[in-house]
C-alpha positions as CSV (number, residue, x, y, z in Angstrom):
1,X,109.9,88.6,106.7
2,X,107.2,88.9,109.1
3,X,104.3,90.9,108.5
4,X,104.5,94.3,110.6
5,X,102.0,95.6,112.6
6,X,102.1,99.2,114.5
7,X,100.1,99.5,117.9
8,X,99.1,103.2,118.7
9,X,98.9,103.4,122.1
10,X,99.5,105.1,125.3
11,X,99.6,102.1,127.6
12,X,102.4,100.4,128.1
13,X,100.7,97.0,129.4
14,X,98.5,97.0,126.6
15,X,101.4,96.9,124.4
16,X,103.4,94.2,126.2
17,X,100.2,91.5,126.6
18,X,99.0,92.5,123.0
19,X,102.3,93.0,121.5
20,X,103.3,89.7,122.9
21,X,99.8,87.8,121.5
22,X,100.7,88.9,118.2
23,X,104.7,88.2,118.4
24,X,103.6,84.8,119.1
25,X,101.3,84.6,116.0
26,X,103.8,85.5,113.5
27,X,104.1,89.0,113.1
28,X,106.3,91.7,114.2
29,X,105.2,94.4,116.2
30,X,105.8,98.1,117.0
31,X,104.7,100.5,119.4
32,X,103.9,104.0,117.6
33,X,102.2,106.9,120.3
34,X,101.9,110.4,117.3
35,X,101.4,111.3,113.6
36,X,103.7,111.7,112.7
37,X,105.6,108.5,114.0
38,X,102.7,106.9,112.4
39,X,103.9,108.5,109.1
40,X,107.0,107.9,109.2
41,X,106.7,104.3,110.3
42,X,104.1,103.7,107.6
43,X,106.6,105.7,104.8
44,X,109.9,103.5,106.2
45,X,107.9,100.0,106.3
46,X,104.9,99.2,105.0
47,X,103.0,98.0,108.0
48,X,100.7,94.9,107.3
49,X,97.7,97.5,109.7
50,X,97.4,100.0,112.7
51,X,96.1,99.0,115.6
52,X,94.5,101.6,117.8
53,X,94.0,101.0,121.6
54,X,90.5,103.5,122.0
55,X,89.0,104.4,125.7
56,X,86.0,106.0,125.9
57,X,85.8,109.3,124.6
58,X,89.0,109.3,122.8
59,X,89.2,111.8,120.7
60,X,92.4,111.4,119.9
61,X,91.9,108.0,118.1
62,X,89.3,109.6,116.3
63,X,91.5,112.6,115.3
64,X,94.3,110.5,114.4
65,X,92.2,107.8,112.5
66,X,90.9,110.9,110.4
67,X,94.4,112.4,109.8
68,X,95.6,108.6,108.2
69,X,92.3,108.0,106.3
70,X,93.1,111.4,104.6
71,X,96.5,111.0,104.0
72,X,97.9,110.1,100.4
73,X,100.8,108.2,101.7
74,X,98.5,106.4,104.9
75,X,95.1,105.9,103.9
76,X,95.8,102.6,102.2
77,X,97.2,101.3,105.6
78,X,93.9,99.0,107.3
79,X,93.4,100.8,110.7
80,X,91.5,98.5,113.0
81,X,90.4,99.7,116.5
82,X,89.8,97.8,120.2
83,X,87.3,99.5,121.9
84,X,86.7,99.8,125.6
85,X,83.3,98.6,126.9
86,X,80.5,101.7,127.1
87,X,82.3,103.8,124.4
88,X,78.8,104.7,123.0
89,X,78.8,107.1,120.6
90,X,82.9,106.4,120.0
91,X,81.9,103.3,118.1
92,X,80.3,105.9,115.4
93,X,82.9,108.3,115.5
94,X,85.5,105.9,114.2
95,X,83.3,104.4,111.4
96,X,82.7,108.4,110.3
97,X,87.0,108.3,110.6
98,X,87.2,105.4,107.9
99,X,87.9,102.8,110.4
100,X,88.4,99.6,108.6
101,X,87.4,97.3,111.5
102,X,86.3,97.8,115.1
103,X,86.4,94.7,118.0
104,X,84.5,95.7,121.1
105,X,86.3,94.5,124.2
106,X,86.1,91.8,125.9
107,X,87.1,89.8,122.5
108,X,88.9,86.6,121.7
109,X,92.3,87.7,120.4
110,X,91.8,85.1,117.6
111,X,89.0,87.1,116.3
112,X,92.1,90.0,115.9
113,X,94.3,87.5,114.7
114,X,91.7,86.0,112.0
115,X,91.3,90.2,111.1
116,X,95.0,90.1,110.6
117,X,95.6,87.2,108.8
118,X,92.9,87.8,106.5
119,X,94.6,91.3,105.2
120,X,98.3,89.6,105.7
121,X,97.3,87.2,102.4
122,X,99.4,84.6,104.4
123,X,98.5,82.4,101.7
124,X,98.7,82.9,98.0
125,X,95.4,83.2,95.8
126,X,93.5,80.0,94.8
127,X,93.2,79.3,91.2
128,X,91.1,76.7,90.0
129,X,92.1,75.4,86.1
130,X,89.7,74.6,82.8
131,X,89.7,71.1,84.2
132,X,88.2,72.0,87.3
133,X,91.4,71.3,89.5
134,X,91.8,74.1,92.3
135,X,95.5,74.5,93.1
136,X,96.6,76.2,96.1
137,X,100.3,76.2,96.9
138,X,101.7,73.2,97.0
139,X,98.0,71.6,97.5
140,X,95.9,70.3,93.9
141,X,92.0,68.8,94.5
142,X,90.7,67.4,91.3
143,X,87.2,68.2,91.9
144,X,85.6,65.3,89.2
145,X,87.6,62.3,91.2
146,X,87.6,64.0,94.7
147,X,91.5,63.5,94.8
148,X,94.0,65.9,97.0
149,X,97.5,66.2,96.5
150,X,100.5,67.9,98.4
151,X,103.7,68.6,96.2
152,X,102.2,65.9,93.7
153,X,101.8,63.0,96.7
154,X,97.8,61.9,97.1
155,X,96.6,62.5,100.6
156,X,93.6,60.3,100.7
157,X,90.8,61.6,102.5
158,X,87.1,60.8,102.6
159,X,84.1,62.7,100.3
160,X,83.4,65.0,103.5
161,X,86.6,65.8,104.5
162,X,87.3,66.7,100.6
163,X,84.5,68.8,100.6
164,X,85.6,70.7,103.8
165,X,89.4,71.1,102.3
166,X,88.1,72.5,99.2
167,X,86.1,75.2,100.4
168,X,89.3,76.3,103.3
169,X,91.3,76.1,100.2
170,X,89.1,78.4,98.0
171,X,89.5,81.4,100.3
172,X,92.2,81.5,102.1
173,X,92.9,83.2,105.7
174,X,88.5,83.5,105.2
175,X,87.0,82.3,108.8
176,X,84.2,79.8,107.9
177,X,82.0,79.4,110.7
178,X,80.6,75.8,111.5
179,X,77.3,76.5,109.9
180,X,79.1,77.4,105.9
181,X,81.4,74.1,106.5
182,X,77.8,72.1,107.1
183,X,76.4,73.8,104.0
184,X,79.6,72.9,101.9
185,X,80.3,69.2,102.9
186,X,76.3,68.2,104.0
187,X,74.5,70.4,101.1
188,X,71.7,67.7,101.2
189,X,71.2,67.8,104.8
190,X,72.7,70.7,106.1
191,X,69.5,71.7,108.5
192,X,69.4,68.6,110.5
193,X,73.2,68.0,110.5
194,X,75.2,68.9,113.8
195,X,77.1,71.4,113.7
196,X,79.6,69.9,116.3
197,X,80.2,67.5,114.3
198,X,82.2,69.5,112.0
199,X,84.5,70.1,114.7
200,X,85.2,66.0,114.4
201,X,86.1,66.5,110.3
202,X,88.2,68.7,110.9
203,X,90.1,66.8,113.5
204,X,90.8,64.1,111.6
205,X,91.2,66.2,108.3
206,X,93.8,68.2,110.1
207,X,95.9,65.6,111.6
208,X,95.8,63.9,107.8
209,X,97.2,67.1,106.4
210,X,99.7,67.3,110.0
211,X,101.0,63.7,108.6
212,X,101.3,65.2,104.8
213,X,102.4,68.9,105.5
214,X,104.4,68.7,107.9
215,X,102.7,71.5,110.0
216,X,99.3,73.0,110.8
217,X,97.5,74.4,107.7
218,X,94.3,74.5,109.1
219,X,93.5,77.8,112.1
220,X,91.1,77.5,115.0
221,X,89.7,80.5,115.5
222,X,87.7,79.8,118.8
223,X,84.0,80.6,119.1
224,X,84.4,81.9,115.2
225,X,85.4,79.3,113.5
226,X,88.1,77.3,111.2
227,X,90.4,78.9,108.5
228,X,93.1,77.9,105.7
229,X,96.2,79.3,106.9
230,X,99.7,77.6,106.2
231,X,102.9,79.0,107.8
232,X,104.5,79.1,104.4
């Protein structure tokens, strides 16, 4: 089942390119405009978060954030809100609300869907054993002999491109940015190494895990940076 996301919103273009970006990442999407819809919808499904489409000096955002932050039955729900250019004081109006995240427009919709992902858990919690092996899914790295397997199958990668796995692996749906992958896999040399570079690793550590997998397992997330996040 697909994760569900509710848009609040009174514009139906915003709905159609936005509810279309996030059809196309995997979730399902639903256009909610009052309260008690919200409610309802909330009450009936579960919703993975509420998205709210915020102009400058809406009040009614604010008002309705406030009404689900103080709701028994909705203030668990993650509310995250897109905010028009020159909203000024809006921005601290919705933090006061309980807003769980804010984006500022113009943003990369990858930064929404790296938000989203993140709270959708897409992939089960890490656990690393007594041994030191960290076993994610279907995935095992033995961290004394720098060994990876997939469904019990060795993928043989190079030291750096182990390094880089294990740390995706560790937290998964986290967005690591180019500078934490250099401090992971160059430790020793992390201030003089390019950060660029990293973007190379994980080229040809992706297409290794491509030939293993079956399927991406490792996100882009474009000017941000890279993430674990398996379609399984």
């Amino acid at each position: 089942m697909k994760p569900l996301v509710l848009i609040s919103s009174t514009d139906p273009d915003f709905f159609l390119v936005f509810g279309h970006i996030l059809s196309v990442a995997g979730f399902e999407v639903r256009l909610i405009t009052g309260d008690r819809e919200i409610a309802r919808a909330i009450e009936a499904a579960a919703p993975l978060a509420v998205i709210m489409d915020c102009h400058p000096g809406d009040r009614a955002m604010v008002k309705q954030c406030i009404w689900l932050k103080s709701g028994a039955a909705t203030k668990g729900t993650p509310v995250v809100s897109l905010v028009a250019p020159r909203s000024g004081k809006l921005h601290l109006d919705l933090i006061k609300a309980g807003v769980d995240e804010i984006f500022s427009r113009p943003f990369a919709p990858e930064q929404l869907l790296a938000w989203l992902h993140g709270k959708a858990g897409l992939a089960k919690p890490s656990r690393e054993t007594d041994s030191g092996e960290l076993v994610q899914g279907d995935f095992r790295l033995e961290r004394q002999t720098h060994r990876a397997f997939f469904r019990q199958k060795e993928v043989v990668m190079p030291p750096i491109e182990f390094k880089l796995l294990r740390s995706l692996l560790a937290q998964p749906g986290k967005v690591f940015s180019r500078e934490e992958l250099v401090a992971t896999a160059w430790p020793e040399r992390a201030a003089a190494t390019d950060v660029r570079g990293v973007d190379v690793h994980i080229a040809r550590l992706r297409k290794r895990l491509r030939t293993s997998v079956g399927s991406d397992v490792i996100r882009t997330v474009r000017s941000v940076g890279y993430a674990f996040a398996p379609d399984w």
